[in-house]
N, C-alpha and C positions, 0 to 999 in steps of 0.2 A: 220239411227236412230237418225235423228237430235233433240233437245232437244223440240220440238213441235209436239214428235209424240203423236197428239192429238188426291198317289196302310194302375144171378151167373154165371161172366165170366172168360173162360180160358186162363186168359192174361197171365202166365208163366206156365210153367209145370217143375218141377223139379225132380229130378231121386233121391226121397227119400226111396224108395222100390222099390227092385226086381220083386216083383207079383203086381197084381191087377186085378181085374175081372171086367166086364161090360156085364149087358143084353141086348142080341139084342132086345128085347123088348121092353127094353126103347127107344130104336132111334125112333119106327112107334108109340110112344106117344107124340110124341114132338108135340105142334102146329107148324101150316106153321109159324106163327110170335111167337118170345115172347120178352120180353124187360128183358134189363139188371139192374141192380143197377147202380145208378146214380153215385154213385162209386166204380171202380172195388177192387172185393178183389180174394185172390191166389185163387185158385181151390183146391176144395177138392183131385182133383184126380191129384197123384202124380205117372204119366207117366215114366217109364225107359224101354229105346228099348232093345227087348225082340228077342233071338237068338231063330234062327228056330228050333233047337232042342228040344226045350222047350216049346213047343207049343202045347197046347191038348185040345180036346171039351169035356165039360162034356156033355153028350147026356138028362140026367134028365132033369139038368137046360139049357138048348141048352145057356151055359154060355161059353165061351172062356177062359181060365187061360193063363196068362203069366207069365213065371220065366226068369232069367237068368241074368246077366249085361250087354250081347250088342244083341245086333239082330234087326228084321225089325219091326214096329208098325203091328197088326193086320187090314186089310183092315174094320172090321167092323167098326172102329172107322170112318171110311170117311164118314156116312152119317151126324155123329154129326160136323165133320169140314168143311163140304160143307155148314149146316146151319149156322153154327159160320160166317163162311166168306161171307157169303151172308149178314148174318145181320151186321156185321163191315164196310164191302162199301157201306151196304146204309145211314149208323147211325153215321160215325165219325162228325163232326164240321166242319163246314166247314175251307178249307185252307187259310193259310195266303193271297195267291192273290185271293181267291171270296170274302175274307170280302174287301179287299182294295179295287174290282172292283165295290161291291155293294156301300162301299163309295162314289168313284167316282162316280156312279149313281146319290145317292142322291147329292153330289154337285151341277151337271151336274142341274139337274134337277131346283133345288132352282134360279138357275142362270138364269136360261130360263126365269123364272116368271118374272127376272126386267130387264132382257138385250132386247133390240129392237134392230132393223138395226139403228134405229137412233143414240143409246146409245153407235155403239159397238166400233168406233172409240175413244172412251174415255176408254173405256175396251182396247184396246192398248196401248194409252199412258202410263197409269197404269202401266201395263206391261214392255214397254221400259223405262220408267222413273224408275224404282226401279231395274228393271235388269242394267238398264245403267251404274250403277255407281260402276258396276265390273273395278276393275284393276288386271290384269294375274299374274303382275312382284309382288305387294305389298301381293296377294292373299286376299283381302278386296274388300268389297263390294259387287255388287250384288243380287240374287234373294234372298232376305231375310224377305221383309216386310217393310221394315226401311221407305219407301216411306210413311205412317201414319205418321210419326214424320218430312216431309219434306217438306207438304202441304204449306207453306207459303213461301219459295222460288220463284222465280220469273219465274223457268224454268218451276213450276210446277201449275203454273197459271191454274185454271178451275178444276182442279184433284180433289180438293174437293167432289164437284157435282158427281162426277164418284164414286169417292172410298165410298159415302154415298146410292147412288144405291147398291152396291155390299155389303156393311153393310145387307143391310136387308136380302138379302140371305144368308151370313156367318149366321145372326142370326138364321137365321130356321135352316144352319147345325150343328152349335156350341149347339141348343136344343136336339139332335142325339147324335152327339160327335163333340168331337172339333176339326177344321181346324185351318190353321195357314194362317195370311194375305199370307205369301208367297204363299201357295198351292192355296187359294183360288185365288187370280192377277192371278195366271199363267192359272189356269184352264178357268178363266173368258176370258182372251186373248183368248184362243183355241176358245173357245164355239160363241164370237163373231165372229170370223174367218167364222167359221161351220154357221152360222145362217145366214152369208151375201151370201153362197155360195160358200166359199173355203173348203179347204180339210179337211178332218178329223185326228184332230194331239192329236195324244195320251199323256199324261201327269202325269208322276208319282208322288206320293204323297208322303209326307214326308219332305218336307221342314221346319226347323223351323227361325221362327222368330228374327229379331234383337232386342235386347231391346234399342238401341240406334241409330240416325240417323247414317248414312253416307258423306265421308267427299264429303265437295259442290265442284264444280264447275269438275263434271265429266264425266258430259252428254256433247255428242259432239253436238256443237252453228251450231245454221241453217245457220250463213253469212261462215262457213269454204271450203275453193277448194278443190277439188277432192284429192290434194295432203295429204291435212292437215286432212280429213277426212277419206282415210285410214291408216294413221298413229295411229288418234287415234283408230279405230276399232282394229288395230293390236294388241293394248295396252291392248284389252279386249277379244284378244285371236281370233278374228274372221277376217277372209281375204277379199279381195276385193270383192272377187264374194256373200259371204255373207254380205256381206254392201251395194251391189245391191238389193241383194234377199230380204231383211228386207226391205228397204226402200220402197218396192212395195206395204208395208204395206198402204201408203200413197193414195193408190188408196180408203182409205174408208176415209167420212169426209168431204167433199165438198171443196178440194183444187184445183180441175178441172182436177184430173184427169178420165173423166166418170163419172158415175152414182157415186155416196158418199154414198150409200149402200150397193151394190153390189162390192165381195170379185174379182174380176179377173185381166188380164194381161193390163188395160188402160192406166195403169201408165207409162208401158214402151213404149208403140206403142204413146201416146203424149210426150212423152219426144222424141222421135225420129223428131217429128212434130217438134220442138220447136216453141210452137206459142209465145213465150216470144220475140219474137225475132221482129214479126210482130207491126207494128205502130199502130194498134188498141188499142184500150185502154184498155179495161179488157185481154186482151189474155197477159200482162204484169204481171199481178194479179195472174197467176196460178203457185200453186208448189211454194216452198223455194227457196231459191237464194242453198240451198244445192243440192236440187233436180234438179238445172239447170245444177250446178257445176258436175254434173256424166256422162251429156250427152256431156261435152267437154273432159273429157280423154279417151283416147283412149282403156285402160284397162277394164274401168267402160263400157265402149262403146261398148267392145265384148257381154256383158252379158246382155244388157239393150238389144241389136239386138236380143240373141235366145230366151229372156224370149217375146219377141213383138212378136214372131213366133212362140213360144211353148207355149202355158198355162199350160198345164197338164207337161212340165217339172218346170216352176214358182212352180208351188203347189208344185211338190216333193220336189224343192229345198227349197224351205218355210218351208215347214213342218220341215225338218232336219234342219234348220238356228233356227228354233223359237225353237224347242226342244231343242236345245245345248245354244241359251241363256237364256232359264226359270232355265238352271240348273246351269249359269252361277255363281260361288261363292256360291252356296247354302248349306247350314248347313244343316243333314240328322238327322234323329231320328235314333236311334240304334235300329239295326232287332228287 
């Protein structure tokens, strides 16, 4: 993650009387549908279970009487509680996780409209530049947003252009309801991911905002060795193998590794190549002096070989690396 990676009803019934009657009559009057008051109020009928001893049909009114203070409900009452309960699962509001997933949607959606393959490596940087600047020990920093107030640093050259694309979709979600810069970077990271052709990485919502930048110089510099670059990962809670995993990121962008649109494993199978190495002139050109710096330790070395031979384990490992640092120091909305 070098500093250029560029979610009338029978609501109580209370035992206020011994007796009460009900016609079976009334149940085969019911329509198949009926709707309730937009607000519930108690029920007329004040239900107390009724001992079997005390149970008798009047044959005139083919009426049912209940007395007594304990006993069993008359089975007649079940065609009214079969309707009750039919109509309550189909009629509640929807749950807290369909409105969050329907949100996501519309994010999702908004996003699409201005992120391209060409855009989406700038939808990364985004991402790693504002998550970057987690520290684990201080507990500061992080996926917060703060990256709006840090556009003129040096590390974050071009972000502009990026976070002003992603403006215009916050705007059509903010006219819905309002997202927070965090939620919106992180979801847009996923979404570029997804659109180059990598995996589908789920992304919960709720992050909020910093109201102030973050302190500088905490995104780890493209000239650092292998040494010095899992150090600082460590610093933000993430281990060697995820410092590999993230950096694969690099395969979008046109830093040579493969196609600069397309989401897959090129990044490690040419770092294995190291064509940096060859007297040609451009093949000097490809990749950060940081991205060179992985494929000489030995550590970095193990992970860069199974991601060259696995793709479909990269994507897993990707997916779980990028999810754990969008949530990296994030502030949560209270349930």
């Amino acid at each position: 993650m070098a500093s250029s990676w560029s979610s009338s009803s029978l609501s109580s019934w209370s035992p206020r009387s011994s007796t009460f009657s009900v016609s079976s009559s009334s149940f085969s009057s019911l329509p198949p549908k009926f709707k309730l008051p937009a607000k519930p109020r108690h029920s007329a009928f004040h239900v107390s279970a009724p001992s079997l001893t005390s149970l008798s049909r009047s044959p005139a009114s083919d009426r049912i009487l209940v007395s007594g203070r304990r006993g069993l409900m008359s089975t007649a009452t079940l065609p009214l509680l079969l309707q009750l309960r039919e109509f309550i699962e189909g009629s509640f509001p929807e749950t807290a996780a369909e409105l969050n997933e329907n949100y996501l949607t519309i994010i999702k959606e908004e996003i699409r409209k201005v992120v391209s393959k060409g855009k989406a490596a700038g939808m990364l940087r985004l991402v790693f530049h504002d998550a970057g600047t987690y520290e684990m020990y201080e507990n500061s920093g992080g996926m917060n947003g703060s990256i709006v107030y840090e556009l003129d640093r040096p590390e974050n050259a071009g972000l502009k252009k990026s976070l002003k694309v992603l403006e215009k979709a916050k705007t059509e979600v903010d006219a819905k309801q309002q997202v927070s810069w965090a939620d919106m970077i992180a979801v847009a990271g996923a979404e570029a991911i997804s659109i180059c052709g990598g995996p589908t990485i789920p992304v919960t919502l709720g992050r909020l905002d910093s109201l102030d930048p973050d302190s500088p110089g905490r995104l780890p510099q493209e000239s650092l060795d292998a040494s010095a670059l899992k150090q600082c990962f460590q610093m933000k809670g993430l281990s060697t193998q995820e410092l590999v995993t993230l950096s694969g990121a690099h395969t979008l962008g046109g830093k040579g590794f493969g196609n600069p649109n397309v989401f897959d494993n090129s990044y490690y199978k040419i770092l294995l190549e190291k064509p940096w190495s060859s007297a040609a002139g451009m093949s000097s050109m490809i990749g950060l002096p940081s991205d060179r710096a992985l494929a000489e330790d030995n550590e970095c070395l193990r992970w860069i070989k199974a991601y060259a031979d696995d793709q479909n384990l990269f994507f897993k490992d990707f997916k779980d690396a990028y999810i754990k640092l969008v949530n990296s120091g994030a502030k949560w909305r209270s349930p």
